[in-house]
C-alpha positions as CSV (number, residue, x, y, z in Angstrom):
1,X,-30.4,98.0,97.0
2,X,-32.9,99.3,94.0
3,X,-30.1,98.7,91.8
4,X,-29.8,95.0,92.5
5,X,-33.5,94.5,92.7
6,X,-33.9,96.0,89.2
7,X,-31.0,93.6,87.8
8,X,-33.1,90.4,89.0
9,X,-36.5,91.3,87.5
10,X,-34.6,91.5,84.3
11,X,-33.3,88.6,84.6
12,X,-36.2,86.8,84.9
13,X,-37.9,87.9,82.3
14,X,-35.4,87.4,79.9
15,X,-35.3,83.8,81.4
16,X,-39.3,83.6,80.9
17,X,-39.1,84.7,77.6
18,X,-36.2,82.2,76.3
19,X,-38.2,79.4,78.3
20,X,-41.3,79.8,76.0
21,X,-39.0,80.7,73.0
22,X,-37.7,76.9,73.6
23,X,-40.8,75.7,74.2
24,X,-42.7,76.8,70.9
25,X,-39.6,75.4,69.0
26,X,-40.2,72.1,70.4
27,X,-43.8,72.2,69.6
28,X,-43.3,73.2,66.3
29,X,-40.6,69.8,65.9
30,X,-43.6,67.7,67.2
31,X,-46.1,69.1,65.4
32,X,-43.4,68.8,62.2
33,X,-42.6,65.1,62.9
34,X,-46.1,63.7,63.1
35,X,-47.1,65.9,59.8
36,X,-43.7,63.9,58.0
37,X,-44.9,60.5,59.9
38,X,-48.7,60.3,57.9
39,X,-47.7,59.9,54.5
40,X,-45.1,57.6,55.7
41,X,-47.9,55.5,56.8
42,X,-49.7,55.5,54.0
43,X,-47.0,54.4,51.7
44,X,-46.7,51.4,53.9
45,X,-49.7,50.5,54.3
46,X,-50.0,50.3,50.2
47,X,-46.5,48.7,50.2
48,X,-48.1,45.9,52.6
49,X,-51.5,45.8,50.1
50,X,-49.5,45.2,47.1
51,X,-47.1,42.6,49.0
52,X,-49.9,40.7,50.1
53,X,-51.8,39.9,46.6
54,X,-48.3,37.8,45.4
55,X,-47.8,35.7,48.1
56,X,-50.4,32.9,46.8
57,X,-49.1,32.3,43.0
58,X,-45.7,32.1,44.7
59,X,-47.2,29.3,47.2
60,X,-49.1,27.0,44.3
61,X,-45.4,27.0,42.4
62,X,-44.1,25.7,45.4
63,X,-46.5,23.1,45.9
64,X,-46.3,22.1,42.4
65,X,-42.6,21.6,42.3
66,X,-42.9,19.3,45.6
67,X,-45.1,16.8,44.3
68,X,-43.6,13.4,43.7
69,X,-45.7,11.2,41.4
70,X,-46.0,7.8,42.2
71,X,-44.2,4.9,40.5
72,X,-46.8,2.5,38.9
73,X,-47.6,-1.1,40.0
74,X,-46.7,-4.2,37.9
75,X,-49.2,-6.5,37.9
76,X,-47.6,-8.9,35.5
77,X,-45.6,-11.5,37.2
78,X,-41.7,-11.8,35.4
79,X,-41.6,-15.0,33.1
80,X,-39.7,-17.9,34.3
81,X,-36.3,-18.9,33.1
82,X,-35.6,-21.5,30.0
83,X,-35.8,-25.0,31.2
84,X,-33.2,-26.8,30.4
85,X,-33.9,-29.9,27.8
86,X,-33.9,-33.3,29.4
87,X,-31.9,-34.6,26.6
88,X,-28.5,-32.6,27.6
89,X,-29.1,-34.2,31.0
90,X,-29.3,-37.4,29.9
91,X,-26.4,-37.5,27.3
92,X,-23.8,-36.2,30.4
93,X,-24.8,-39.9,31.8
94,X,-21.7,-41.7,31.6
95,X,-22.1,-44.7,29.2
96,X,-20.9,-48.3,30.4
97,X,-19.2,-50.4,28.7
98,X,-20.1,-53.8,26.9
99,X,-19.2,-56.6,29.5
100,X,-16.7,-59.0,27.5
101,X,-16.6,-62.4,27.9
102,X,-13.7,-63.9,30.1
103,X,-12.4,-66.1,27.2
104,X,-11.9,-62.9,25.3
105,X,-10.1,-61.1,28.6
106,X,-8.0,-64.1,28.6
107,X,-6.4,-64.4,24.7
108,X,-3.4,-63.1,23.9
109,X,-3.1,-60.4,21.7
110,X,-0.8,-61.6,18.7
111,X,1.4,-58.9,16.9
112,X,1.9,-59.2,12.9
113,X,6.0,-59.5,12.1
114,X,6.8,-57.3,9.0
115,X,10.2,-58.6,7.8
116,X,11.8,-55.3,6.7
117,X,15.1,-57.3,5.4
118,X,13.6,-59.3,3.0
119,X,15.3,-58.7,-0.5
120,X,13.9,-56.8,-3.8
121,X,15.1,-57.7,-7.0
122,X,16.0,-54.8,-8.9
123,X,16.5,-55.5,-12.8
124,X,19.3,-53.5,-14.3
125,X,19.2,-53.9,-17.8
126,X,15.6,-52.2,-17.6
127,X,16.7,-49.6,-15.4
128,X,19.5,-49.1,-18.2
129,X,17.6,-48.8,-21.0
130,X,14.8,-46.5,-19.2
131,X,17.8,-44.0,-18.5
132,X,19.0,-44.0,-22.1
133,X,15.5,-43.7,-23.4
134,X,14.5,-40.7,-21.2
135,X,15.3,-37.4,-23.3
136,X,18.2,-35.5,-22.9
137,X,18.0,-31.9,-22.5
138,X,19.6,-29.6,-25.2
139,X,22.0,-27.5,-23.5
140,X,22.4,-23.9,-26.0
141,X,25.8,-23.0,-25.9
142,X,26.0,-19.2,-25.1
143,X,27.4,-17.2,-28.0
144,X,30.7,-16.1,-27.5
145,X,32.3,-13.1,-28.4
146,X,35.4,-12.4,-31.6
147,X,38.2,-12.1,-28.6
148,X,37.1,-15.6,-26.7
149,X,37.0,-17.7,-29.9
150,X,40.2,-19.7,-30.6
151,X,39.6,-20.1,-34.6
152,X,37.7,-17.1,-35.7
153,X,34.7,-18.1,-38.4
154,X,35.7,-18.6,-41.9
155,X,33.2,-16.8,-44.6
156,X,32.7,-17.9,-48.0
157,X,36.0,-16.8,-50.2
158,X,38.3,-16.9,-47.0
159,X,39.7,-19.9,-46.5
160,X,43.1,-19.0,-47.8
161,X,43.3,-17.0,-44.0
162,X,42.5,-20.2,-41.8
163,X,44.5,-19.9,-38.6
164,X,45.2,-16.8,-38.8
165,X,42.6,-14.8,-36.7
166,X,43.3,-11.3,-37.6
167,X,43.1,-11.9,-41.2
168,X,40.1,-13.7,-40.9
169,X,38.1,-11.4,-38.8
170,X,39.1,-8.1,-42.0
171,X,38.0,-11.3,-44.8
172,X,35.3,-11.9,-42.7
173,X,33.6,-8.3,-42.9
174,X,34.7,-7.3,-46.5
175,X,33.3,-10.2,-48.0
176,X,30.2,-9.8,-45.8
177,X,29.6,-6.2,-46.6
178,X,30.3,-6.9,-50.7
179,X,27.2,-8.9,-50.1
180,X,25.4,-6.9,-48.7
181,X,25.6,-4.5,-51.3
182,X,24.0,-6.9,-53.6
183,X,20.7,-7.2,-51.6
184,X,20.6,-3.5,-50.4
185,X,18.0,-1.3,-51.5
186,X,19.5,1.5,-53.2
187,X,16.8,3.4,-52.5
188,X,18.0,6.6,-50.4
189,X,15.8,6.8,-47.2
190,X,13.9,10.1,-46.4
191,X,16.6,12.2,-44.4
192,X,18.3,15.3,-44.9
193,X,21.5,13.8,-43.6
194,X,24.1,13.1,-46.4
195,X,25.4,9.9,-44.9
196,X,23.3,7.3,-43.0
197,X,24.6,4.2,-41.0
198,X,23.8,1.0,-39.2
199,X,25.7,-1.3,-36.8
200,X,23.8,-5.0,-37.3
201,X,25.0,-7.6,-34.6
202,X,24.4,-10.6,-35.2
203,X,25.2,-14.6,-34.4
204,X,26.8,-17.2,-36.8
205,X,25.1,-20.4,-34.6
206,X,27.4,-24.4,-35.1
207,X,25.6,-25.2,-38.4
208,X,26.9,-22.3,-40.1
209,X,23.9,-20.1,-40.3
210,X,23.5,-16.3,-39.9
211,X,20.5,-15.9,-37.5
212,X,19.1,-13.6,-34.3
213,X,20.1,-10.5,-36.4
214,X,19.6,-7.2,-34.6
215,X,20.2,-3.2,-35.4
216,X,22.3,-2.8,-32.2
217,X,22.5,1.3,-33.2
218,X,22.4,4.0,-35.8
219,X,20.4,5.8,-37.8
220,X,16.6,4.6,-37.1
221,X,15.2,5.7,-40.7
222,X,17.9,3.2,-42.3
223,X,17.6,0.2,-40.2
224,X,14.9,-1.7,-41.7
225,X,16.6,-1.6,-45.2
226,X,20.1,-2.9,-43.1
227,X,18.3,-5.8,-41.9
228,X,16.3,-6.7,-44.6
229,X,20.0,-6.8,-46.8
230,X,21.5,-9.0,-43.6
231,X,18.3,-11.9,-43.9
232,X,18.5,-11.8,-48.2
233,X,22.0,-12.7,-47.5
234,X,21.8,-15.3,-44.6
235,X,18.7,-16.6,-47.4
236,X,21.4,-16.4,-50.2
237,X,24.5,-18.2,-48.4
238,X,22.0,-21.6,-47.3
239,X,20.5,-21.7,-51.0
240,X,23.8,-21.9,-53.2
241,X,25.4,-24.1,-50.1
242,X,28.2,-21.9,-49.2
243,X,28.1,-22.4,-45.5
244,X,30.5,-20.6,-43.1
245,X,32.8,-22.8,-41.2
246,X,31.5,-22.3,-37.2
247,X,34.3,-20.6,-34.5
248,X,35.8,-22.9,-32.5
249,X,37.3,-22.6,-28.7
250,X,39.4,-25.2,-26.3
251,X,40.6,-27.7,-29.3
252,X,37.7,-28.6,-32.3
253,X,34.9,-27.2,-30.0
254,X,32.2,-25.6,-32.3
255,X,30.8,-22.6,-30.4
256,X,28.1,-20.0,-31.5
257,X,30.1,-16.6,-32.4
258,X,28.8,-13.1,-32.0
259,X,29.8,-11.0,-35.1
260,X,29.0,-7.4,-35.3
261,X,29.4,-5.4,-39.1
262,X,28.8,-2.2,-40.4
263,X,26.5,-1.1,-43.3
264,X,26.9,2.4,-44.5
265,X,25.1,4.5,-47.6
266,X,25.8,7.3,-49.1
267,X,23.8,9.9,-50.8
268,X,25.2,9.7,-54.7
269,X,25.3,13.6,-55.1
270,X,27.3,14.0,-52.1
């Protein structure tokens, strides 16, 4: 019975001593908590201090933005609109009539007879001699080529050839070129070549004349004395009268004949 009685005072102090163990603890976790709580305070109560000097700027901005201004009064009345000219008005007034009188109303209107059928006299004779004394317009025969032409052209010297075209055509240009030579300039142009030569076109017109003579190709440094020699001897021909007898084509019709010749020169020393 000791034994057991021994056991339970033990007990009990241990429990007494782990009862005030606990309860210093928890005093110390007060005492801890309210220590931590102060300068928790404090830091909000100068949050708060600083919190409260903003507020008012933030309420004049407010109260600024808000206003509406009013809008300002007219006083002046708005002018009136155009008036509209009494003359307009009165020229949309219909107009009345003249009254006519009732013999007028009454008269026939009497219509003026044109007699469309009546004759003109018409004098032919004048009409006659106003058509022959009008001028008539000169029709220029175009120029026709050697191989068209039914008589080929006779030149001065060939007339021994007439009818026959081949012969006449070699007379032609033989005589032609001898006088040529006669009015050339002998003077050699200034070229390097040894040979220089010209290819004059030219038309033999119905009166018998050499005219509209043309360097149709060759050498460009020799052309001017070519057709200088060509005009001496179109000049020469109408001077001592030796005309050339005109082409003719379809019977004795005198045509204008296009006749091309040849003039050549040759250095001497070559």
């Amino acid at each position: 019975m000791e034994v057991k009685k021994s056991k339970q005072k033990s007990l009990n102090k241990n429990r007494t001593l782990y009862f005030l163990l606990g309860l210093n603890l928890v005093l110390l976790c007060v005492y801890g908590l309210f220590g931590i709580q102060n300068p928790l305070e404090s830091v909000e109560q100068k949050e708060i201090t600083l919190v409260q000097s903003t507020p008012p700027t933030s309420i004049l901005i407010a109260e600024r933005s808000v206003e509406e201004q009013p809008l300002p009064e007219i006083d002046e009345p708005l002018p009136p609109p155009p008036l509209i000219p009494q003359d307009i008005e009165e020229r949309l007034e219909p107009i009345e009539p003249a009254p006519l009188d009732k013999q007028e109303l009454n008269k026939p209107r009497i219509a003026e007879v044109v007699n469309v059928n009546t004759p003109v006299r018409v004098n032919i004779d004048e009409l006659l001699d106003q058509v022959q004394a009008a001028p008539k317009e000169e029709r220029v025969p175009d120029p026709v080529p050697v191989n068209r032409v039914t008589n080929m052209a006779v030149y001065p010297g060939c007339e021994a050839y007439e009818g026959k075209k081949r012969e006449l055509v070699r007379c032609f240009g033989d005589n032609l070129s001898k006088d040529l030579m006669k009015f050339l300039d002998t003077e050699y142009p200034e070229t390097t070549k040894p040979r220089v030569q010209v290819q004059l076109e030219f038309h033999i017109n119905t009166d018998g004349e050499i005219v509209n003579i043309n360097a149709k190709r060759g050498d460009e440094e020799f052309m001017p004395q070519a057709m200088r020699a060509m005009e001496n001897v179109s000049k020469y021909l109408n001077k001592s009268n030796k005309k050339i007898k005109p082409a003719t084509m379809d019977g004795d019709k005198e045509v204008t004949l296009i006749f091309q010749n040849n003039v050549i020169l040759q250095y001497p020393d070559k």
